[in-house]
C-alpha distance (Angstrom), angle and dihedral (degrees) to the residues before:
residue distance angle dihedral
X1 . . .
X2 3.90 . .
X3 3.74 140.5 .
X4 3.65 103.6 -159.4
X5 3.72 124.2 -177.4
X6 3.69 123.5 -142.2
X7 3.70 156.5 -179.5
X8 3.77 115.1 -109.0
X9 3.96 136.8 -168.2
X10 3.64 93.4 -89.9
X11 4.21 92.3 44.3
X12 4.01 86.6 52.7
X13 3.72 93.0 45.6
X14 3.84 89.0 65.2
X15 3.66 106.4 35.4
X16 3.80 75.0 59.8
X17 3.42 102.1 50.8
X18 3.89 83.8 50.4
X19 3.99 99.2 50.6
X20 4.48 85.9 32.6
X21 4.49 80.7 56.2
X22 3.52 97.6 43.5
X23 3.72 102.0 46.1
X24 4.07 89.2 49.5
X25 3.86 83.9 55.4
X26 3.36 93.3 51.6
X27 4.19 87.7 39.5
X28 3.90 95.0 -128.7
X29 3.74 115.2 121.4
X30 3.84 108.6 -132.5
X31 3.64 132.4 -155.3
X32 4.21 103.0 -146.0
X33 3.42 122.1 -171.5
X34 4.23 120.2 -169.3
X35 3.63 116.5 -159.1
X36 3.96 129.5 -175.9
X37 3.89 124.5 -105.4
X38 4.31 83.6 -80.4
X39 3.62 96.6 45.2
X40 3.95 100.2 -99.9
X41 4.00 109.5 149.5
X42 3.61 112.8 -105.7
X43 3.27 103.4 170.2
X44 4.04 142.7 -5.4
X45 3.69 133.5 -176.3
X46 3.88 124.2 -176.2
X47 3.69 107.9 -154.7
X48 3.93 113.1 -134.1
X49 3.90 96.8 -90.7
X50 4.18 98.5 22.3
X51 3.48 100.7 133.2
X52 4.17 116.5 -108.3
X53 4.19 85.8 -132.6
X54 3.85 77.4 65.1
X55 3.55 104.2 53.5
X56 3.95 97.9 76.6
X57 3.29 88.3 40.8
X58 3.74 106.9 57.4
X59 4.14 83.8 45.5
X60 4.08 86.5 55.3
X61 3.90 88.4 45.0
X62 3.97 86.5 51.7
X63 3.60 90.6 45.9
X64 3.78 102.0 44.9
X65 4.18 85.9 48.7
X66 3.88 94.9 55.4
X67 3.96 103.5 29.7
X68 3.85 92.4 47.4
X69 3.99 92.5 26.8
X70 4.02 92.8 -137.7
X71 3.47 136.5 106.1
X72 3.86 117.4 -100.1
X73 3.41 96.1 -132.0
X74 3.72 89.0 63.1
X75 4.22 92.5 51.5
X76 4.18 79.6 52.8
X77 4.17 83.8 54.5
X78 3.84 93.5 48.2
X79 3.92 106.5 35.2
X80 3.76 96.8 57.9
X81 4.03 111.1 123.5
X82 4.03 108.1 -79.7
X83 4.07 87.5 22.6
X84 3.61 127.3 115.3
X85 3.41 97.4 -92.2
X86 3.52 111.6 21.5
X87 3.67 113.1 166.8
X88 3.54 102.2 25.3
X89 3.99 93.0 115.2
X90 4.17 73.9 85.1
X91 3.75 93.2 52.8
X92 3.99 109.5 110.0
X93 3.43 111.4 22.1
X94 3.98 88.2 -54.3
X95 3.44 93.2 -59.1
X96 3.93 112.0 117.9
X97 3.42 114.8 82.2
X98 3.59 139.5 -126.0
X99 4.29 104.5 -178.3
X100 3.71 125.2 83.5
X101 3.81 125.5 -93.0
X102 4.05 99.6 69.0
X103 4.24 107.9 105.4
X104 3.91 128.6 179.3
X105 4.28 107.5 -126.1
X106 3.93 95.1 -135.8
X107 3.69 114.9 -162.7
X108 3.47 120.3 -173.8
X109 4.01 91.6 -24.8
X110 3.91 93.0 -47.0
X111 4.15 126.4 101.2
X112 3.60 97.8 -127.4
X113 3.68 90.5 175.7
X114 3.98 147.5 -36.2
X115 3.33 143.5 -95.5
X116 3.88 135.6 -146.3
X117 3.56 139.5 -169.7
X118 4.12 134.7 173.3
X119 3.35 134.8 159.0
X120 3.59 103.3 80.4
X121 3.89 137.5 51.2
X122 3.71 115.7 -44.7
X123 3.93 80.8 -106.5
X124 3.44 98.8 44.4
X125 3.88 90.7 48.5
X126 3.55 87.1 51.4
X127 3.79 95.4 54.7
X128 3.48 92.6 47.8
X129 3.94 93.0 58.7
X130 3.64 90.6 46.4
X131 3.26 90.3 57.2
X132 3.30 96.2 47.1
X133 3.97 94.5 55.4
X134 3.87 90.1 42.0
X135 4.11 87.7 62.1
X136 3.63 84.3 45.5
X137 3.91 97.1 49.4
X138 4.22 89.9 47.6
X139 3.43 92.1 50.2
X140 3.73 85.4 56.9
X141 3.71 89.1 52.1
């Protein structure tokens, strides 16, 4: 039998809150998806302005971060033509990603979930998801 550790309702609602802050401080609406440690949607807000190209995907970012427990960004590094994994952006049905803005939520070593941003840059994505999990990971604290 298994102990597994994951995100719930209440966990979503503040990595939300987090990302929903950061991207008004930045002045990008955001659509942020939260998925559970196997990539299940939890939760997903659209921002008023994130665009509706966004909204699948910031739930594929989510879902590529938990599922495959790595950061997008780093499947971008890897999957470039000649990498190590070069065409794997095709791998499941199109649905692992390869742009920044999709983080693992790591507690206490284990990916107890995912979560993913789009909307803006792949930097400013990315920011917004960090900040996201670092409002999660004080409220831990």
């Amino acid at each position: 039998m298994m102990t597994i550790k994951r995100l719930d309702l209440e966990d979503a609602g503040v990595l939300l809150a987090g990302a929903r802050a950061r991207a008004a401080e930045i002045g990008v609406p955001m659509c942020i998806a939260i998925t559970d440690e196997g990539g299940n949607l939890v939760a997903f807000e659209r921002m008023d302005g994130g665009k509706v190209t966004s909204i699948t995907i910031a739930i594929d970012k989510s879902f590529t971060a938990s599922g495959a427990k790595k950061a997008t960004h780093e499947y971008g590094e890897v999957s470039q033509p000649g990498a190590p994994v070069y065409g794997i952006a095709s791998a499941i049905g199109g649905r692992l990603m390869v742009v920044g803005g999709g983080l693992p939520v790591v507690v206490d070593g284990d990916v107890v979930g995912g979560i993913g941003v789009s909307s803006g840059t792949p930097a400013q994505d990315r920011d917004v998801a960090q900040a996201g999990i670092d409002a999660f990971l004080a409220a831990q604290a």
